[in-house]
N, CA, C and O atoms as CSV, one atom per row, in Angstrom:
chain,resi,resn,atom,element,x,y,z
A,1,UNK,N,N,4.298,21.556,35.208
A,1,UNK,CA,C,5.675,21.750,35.628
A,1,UNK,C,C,6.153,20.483,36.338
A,1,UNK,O,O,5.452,20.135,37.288
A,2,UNK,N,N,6.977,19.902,36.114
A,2,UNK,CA,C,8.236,18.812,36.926
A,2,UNK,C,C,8.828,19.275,37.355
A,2,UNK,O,O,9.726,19.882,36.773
A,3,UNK,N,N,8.644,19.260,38.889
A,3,UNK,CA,C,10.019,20.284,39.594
A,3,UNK,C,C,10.244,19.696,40.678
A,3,UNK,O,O,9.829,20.576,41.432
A,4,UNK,N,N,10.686,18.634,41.554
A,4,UNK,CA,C,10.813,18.232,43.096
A,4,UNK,C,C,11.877,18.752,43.694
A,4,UNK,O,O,12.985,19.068,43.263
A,5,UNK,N,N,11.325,18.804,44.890
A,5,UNK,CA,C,12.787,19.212,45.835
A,5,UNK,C,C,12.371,18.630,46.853
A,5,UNK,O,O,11.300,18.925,47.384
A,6,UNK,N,N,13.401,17.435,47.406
A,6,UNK,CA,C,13.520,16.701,48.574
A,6,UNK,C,C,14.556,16.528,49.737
A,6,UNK,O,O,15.763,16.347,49.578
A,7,UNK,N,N,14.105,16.585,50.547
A,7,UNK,CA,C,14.917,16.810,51.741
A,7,UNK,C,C,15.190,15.086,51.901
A,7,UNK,O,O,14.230,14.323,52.013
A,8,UNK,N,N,16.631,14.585,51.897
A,8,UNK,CA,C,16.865,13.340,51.716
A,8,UNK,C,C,18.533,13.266,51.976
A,8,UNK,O,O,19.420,14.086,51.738
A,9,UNK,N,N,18.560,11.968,52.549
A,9,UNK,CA,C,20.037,11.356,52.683
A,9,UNK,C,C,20.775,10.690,51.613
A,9,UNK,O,O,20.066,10.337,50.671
A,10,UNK,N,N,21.765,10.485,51.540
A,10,UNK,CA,C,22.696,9.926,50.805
A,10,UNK,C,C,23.084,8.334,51.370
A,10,UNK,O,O,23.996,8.071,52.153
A,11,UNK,N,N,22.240,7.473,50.816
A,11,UNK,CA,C,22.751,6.023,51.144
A,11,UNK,C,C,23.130,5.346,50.254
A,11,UNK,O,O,23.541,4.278,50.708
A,12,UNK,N,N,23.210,5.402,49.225
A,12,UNK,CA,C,24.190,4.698,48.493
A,12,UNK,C,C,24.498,5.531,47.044
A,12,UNK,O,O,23.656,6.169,46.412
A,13,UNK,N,N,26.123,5.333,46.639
A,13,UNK,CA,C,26.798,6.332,45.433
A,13,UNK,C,C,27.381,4.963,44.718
A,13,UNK,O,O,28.026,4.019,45.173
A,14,UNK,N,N,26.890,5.255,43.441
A,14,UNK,CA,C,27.808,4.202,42.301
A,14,UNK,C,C,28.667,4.394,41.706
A,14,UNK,O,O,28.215,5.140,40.837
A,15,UNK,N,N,29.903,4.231,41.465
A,15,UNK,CA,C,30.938,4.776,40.599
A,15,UNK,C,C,30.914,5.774,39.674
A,15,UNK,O,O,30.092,5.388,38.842
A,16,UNK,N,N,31.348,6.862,39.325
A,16,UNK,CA,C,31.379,7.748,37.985
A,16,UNK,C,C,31.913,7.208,36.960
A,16,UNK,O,O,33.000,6.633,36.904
A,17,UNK,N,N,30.783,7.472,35.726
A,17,UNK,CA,C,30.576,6.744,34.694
A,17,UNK,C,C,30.485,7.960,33.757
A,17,UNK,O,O,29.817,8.932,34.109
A,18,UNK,N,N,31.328,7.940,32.217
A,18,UNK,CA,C,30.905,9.497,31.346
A,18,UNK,C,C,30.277,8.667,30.104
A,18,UNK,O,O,30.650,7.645,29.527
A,19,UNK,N,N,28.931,9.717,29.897
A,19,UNK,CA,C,28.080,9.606,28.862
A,19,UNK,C,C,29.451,9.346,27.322
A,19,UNK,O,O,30.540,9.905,27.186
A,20,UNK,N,N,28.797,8.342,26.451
A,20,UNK,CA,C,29.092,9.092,25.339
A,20,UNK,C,C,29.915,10.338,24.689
A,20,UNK,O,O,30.894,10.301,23.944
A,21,UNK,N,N,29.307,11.291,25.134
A,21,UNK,CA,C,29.883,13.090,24.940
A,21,UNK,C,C,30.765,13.169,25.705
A,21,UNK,O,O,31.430,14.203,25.644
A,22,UNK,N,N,31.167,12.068,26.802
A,22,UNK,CA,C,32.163,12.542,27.882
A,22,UNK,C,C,31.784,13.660,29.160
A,22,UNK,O,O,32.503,14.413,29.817
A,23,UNK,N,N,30.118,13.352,29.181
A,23,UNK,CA,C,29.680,13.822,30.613
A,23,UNK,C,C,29.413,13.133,31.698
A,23,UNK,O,O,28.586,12.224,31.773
A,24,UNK,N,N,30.344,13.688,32.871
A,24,UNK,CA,C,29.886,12.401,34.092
A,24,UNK,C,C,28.626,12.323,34.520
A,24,UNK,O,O,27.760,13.175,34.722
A,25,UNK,N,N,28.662,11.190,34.624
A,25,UNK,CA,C,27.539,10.267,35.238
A,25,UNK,C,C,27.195,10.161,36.720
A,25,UNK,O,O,28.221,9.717,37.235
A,26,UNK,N,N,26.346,10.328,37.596
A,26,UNK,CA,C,26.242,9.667,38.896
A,26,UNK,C,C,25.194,8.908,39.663
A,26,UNK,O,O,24.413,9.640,40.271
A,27,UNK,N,N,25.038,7.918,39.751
A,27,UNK,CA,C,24.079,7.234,39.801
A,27,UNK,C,C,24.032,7.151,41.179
A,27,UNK,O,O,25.132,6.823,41.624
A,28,UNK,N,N,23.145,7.327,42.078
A,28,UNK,CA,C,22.768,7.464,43.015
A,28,UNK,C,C,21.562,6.835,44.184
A,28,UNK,O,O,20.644,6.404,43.486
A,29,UNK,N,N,21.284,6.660,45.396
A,29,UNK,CA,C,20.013,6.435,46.323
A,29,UNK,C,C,19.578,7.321,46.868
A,29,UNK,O,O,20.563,7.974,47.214
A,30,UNK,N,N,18.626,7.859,47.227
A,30,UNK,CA,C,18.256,9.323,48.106
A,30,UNK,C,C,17.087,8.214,49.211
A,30,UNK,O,O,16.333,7.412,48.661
A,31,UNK,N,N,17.118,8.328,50.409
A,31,UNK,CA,C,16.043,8.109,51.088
A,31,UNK,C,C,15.571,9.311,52.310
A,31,UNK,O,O,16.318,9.801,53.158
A,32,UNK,N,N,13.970,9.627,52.081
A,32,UNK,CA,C,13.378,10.521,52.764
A,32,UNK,C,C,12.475,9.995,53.738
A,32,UNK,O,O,11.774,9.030,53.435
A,33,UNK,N,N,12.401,10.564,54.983
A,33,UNK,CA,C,11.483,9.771,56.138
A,33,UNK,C,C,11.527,11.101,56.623
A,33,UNK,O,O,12.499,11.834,56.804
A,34,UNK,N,N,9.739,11.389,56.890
A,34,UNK,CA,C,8.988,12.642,57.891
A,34,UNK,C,C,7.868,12.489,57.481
A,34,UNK,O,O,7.323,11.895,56.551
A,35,UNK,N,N,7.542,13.217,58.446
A,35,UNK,CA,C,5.361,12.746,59.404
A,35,UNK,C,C,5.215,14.752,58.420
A,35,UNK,O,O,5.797,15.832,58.515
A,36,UNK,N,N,4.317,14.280,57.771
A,36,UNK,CA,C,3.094,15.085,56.597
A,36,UNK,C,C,1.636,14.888,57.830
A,36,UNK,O,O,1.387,14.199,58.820
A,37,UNK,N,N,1.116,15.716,57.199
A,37,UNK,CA,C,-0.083,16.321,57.539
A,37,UNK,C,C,-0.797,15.654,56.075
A,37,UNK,O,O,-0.682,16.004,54.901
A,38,UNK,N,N,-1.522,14.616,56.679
A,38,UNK,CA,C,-2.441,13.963,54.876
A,38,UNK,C,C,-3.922,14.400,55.154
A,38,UNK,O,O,-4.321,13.421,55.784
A,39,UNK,N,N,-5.290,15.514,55.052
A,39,UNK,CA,C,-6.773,15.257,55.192
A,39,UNK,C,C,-6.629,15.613,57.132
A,39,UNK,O,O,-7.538,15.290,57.897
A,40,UNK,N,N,-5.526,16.201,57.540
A,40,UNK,CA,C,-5.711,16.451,59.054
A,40,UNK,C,C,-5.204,15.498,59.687
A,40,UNK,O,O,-5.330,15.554,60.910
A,41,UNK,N,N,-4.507,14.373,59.128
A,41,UNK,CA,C,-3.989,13.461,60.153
A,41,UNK,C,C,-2.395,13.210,59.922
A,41,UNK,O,O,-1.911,13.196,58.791
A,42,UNK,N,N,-1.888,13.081,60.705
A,42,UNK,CA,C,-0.315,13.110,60.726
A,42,UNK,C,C,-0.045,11.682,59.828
A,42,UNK,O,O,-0.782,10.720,60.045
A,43,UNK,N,N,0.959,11.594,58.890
A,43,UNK,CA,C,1.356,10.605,58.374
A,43,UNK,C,C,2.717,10.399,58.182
A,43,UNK,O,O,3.453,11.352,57.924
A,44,UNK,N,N,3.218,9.036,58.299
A,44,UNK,CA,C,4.796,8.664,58.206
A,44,UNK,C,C,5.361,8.296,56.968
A,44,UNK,O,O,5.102,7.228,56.413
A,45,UNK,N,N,6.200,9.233,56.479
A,45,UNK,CA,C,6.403,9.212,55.186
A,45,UNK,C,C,8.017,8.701,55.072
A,45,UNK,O,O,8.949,9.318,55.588
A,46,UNK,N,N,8.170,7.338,54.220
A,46,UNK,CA,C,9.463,6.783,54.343
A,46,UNK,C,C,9.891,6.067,52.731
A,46,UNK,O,O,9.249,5.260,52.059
A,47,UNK,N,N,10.582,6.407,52.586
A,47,UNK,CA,C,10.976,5.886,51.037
A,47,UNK,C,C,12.311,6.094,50.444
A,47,UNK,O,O,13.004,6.989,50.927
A,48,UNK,N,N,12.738,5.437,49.528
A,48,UNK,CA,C,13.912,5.299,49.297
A,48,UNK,C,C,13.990,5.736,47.437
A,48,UNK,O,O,13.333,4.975,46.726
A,49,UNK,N,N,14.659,6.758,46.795
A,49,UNK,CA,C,14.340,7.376,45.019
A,49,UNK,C,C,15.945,7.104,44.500
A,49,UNK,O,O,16.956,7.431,45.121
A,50,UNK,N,N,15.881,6.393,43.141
A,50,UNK,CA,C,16.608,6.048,42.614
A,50,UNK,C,C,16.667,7.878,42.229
A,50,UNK,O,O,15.753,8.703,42.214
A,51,UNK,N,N,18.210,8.033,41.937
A,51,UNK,CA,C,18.855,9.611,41.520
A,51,UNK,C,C,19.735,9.444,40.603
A,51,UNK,O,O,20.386,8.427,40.364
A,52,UNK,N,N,19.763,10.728,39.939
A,52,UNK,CA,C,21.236,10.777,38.604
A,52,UNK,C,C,21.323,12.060,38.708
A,52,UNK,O,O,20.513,12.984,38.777
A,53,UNK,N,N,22.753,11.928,38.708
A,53,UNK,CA,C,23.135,13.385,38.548
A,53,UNK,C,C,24.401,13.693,37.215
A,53,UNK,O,O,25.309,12.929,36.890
A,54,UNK,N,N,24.142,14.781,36.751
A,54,UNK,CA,C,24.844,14.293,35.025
A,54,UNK,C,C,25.406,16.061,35.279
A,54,UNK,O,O,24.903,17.068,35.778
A,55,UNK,N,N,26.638,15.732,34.656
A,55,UNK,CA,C,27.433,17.077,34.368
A,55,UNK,C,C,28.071,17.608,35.418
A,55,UNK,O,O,28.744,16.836,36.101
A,56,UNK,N,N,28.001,19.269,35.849
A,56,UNK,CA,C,28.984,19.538,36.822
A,56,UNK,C,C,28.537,19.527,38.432
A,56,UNK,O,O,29.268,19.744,39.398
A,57,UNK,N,N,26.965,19.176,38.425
A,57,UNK,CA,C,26.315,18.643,39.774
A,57,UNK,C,C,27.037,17.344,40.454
A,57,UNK,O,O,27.410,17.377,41.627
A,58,UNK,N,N,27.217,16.105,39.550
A,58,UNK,CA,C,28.340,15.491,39.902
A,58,UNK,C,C,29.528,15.650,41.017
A,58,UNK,O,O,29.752,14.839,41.917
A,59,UNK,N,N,30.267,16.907,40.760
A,59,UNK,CA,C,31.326,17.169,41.686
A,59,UNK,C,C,30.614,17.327,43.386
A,59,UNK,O,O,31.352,16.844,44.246
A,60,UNK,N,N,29.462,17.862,43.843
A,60,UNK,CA,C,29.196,18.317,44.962
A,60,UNK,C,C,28.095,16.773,45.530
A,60,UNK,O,O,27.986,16.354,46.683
A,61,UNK,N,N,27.492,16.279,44.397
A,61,UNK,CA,C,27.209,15.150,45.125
A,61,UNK,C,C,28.173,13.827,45.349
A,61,UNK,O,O,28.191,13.039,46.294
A,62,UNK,N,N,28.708,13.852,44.539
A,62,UNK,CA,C,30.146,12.736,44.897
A,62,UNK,C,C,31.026,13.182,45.736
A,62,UNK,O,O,31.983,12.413,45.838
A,63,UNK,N,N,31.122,14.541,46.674
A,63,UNK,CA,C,32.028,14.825,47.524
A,63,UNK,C,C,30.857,14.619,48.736
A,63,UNK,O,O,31.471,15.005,49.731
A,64,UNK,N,N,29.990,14.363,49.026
A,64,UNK,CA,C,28.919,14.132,50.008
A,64,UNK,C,C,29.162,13.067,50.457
A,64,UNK,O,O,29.202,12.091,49.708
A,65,UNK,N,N,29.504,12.898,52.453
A,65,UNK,CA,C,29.368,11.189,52.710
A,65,UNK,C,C,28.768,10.518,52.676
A,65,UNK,O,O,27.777,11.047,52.172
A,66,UNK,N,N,28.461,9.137,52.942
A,66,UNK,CA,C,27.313,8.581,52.606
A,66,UNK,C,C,26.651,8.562,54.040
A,66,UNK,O,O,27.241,8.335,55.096
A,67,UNK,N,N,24.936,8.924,53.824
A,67,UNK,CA,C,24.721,9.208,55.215
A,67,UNK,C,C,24.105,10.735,55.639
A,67,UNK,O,O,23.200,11.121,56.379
A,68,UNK,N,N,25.094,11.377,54.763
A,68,UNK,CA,C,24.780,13.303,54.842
A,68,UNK,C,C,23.057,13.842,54.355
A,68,UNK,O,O,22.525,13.273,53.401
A,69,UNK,N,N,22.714,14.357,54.703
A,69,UNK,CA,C,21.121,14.967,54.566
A,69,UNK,C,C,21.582,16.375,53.464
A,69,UNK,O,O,22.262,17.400,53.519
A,70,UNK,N,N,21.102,15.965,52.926
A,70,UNK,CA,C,20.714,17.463,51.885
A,70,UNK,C,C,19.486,17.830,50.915
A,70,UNK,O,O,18.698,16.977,50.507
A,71,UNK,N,N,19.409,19.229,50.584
A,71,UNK,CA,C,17.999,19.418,50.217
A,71,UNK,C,C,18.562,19.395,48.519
A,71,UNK,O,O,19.356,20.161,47.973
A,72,UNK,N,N,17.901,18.343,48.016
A,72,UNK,CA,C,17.943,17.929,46.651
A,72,UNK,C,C,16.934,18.661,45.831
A,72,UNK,O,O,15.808,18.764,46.318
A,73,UNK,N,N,17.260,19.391,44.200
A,73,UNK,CA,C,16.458,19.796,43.232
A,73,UNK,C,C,16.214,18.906,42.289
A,73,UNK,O,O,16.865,17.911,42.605
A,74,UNK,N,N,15.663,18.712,41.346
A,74,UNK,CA,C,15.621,18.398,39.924
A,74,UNK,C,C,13.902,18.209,39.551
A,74,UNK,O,O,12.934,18.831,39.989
A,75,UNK,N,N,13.974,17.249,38.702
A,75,UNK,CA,C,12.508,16.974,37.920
A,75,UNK,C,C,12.756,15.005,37.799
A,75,UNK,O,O,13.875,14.493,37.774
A,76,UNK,N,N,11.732,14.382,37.753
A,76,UNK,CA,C,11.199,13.248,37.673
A,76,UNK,C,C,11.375,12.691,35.995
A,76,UNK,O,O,11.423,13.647,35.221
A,77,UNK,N,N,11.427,12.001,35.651
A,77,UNK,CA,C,11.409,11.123,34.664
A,77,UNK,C,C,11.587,9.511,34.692
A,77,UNK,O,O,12.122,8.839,35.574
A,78,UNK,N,N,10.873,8.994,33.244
A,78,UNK,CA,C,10.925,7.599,33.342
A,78,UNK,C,C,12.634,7.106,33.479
A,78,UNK,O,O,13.605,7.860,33.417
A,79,UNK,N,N,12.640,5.972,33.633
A,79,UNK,CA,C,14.200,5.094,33.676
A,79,UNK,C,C,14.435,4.692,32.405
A,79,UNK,O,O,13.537,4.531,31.577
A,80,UNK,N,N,15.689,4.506,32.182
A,80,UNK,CA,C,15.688,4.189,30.729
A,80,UNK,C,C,15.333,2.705,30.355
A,80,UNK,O,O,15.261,2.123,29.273
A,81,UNK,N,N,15.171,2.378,31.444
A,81,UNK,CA,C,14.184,0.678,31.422
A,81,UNK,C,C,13.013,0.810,31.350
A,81,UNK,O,O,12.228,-0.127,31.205
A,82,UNK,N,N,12.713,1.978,31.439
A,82,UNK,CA,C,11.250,2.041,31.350
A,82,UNK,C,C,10.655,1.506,32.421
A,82,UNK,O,O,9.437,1.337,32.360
A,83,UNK,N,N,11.629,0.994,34.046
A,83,UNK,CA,C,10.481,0.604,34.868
A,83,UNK,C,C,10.986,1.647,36.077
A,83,UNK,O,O,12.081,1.807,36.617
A,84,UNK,N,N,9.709,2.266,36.245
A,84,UNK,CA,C,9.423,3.216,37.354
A,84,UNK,C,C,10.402,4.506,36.936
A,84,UNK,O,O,10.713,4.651,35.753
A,85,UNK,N,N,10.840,5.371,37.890
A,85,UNK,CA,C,11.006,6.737,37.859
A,85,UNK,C,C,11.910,7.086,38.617
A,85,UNK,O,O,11.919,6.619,39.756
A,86,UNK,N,N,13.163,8.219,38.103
A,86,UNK,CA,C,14.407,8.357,37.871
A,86,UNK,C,C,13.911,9.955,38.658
A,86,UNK,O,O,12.927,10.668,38.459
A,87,UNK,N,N,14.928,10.076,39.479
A,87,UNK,CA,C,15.089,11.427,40.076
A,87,UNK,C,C,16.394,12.555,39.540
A,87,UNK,O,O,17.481,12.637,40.111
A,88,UNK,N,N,16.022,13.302,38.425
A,88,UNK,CA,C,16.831,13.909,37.844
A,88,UNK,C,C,17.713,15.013,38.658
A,88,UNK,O,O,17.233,16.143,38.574
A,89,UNK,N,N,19.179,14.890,39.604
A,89,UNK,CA,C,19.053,16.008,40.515
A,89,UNK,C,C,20.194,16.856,39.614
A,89,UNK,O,O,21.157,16.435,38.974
A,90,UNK,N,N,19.583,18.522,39.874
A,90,UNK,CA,C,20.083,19.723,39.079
A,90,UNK,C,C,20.635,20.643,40.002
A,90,UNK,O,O,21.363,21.575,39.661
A,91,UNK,N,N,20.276,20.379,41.244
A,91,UNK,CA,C,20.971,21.319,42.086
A,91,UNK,C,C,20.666,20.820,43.549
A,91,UNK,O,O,19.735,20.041,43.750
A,92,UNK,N,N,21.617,21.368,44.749
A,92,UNK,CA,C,21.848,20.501,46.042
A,92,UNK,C,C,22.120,20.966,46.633
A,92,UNK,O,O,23.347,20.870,46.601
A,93,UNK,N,N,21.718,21.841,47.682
A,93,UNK,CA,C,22.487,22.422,49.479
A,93,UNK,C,C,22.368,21.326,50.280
A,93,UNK,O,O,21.354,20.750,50.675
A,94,UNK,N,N,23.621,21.087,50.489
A,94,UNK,CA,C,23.954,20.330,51.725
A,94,UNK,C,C,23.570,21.069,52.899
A,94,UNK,O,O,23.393,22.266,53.127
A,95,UNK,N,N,23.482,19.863,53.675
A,95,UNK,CA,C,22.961,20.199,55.076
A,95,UNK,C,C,24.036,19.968,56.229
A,95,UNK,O,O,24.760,19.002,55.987
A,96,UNK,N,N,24.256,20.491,57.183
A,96,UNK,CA,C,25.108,20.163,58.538
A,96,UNK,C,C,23.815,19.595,59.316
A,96,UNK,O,O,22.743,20.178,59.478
A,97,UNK,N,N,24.099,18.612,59.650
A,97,UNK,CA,C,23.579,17.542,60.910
A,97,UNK,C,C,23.349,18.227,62.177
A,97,UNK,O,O,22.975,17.593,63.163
């Protein structure tokens, strides 16, 4: 199964762009930072996931400021460059601060 869900901010949104078929596009940054439990020892977990969001998910992440925390769905896949890995997001509860 491919399934992530990340608790992550909104730092950077790229213009809306429509596929071909005339589905929007949203190209996106998500960055996540929190202390995991790794083998019993606390660890600092900080990183920054390239995101897309395609179709009517679009509307609720492009109304998000930049900055806002929300708990992100989707599944993982390659980039269409083929370098590294694309965060497919399918669904999104925003968070209040």
């Amino acid at each position: 199964m491919n399934r992530l869900v990340l608790a992550a901010r909104l730092v950077e949104r790229r213009a809306l762009r429509y596929t071909p078929a005339g589905l929007p596009v949203l190209d996106f940054e998500l960055k996540h930072e929190s202390e995991l439990s790794e083998d019993g020892q606390l660890r600092k977990v900080s990183m920054q996931i390239r995101s897309v969001a395609i179709g009517r998910i679009t509307q609720p992440v492009g109304a998000m400021e930049l900055g806002s925390a929300g708990n992100f769905a989707g599944f993982l896949a390659s980039a269409r460059n083929g370098r590294g890995l694309l965060f497919h997001v399918t669904a999104l509860e925003p968070k209040s601060d």
